[in-house]
C-alpha positions in Angstrom: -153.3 82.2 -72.8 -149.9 80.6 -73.3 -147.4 82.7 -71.9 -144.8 82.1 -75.0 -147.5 83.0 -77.0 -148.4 86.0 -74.9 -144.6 86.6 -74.5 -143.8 86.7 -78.1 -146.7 89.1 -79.3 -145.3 91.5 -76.5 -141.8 91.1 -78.2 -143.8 92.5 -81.9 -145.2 95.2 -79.9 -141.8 96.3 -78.3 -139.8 95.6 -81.4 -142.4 98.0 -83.5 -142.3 100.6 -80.6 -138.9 100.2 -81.1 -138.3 100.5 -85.2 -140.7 103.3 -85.0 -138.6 105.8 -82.6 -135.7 104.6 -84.6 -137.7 106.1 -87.8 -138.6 108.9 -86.8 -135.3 110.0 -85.4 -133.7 109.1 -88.6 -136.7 110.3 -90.5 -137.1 107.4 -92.3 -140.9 107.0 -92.7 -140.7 103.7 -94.2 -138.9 102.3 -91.0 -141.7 104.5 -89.3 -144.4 102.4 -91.1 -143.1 99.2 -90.5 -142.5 99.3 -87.0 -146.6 100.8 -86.6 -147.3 97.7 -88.6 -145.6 95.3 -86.1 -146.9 97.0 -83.7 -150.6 96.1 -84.6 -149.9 93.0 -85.7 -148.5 92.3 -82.3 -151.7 93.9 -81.0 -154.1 91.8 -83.3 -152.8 88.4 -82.4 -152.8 89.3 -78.4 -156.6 90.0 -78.6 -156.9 86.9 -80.6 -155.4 85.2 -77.9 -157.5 86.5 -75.1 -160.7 85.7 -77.4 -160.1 82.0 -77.4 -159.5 82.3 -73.5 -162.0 84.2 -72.8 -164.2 81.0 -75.2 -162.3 78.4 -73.2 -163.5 79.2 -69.7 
């Protein structure tokens, strides 16, 4: 896997983790919602990544 790639999809997970606590403590759900969604996009494109790897070798 390319490591900015792999580097970057950590950043969306982190960043999610990150707009979701701020949600919750302010209770705004719909920062809530779009830091889960970052989150699993983040997610999503990291097993992407290890897929083609995993085809590569």
């Amino acid at each position: 896997m390319n490591i900015g790639k792999k580097t970057r999809n950590i950043g969306h997970i982190v960043e999610g983790k990150a707009k979701e606590t701020t949600g919750k403590a302010l209770g705004n759900r719909s920062l809530q919602r779009k830091g889960k969604a970052e989150q699993a996009m983040g997610r999503m494109r990291q097993a992407v990544e290890k897929g083609k790897d995993t085809f590569k070798h």
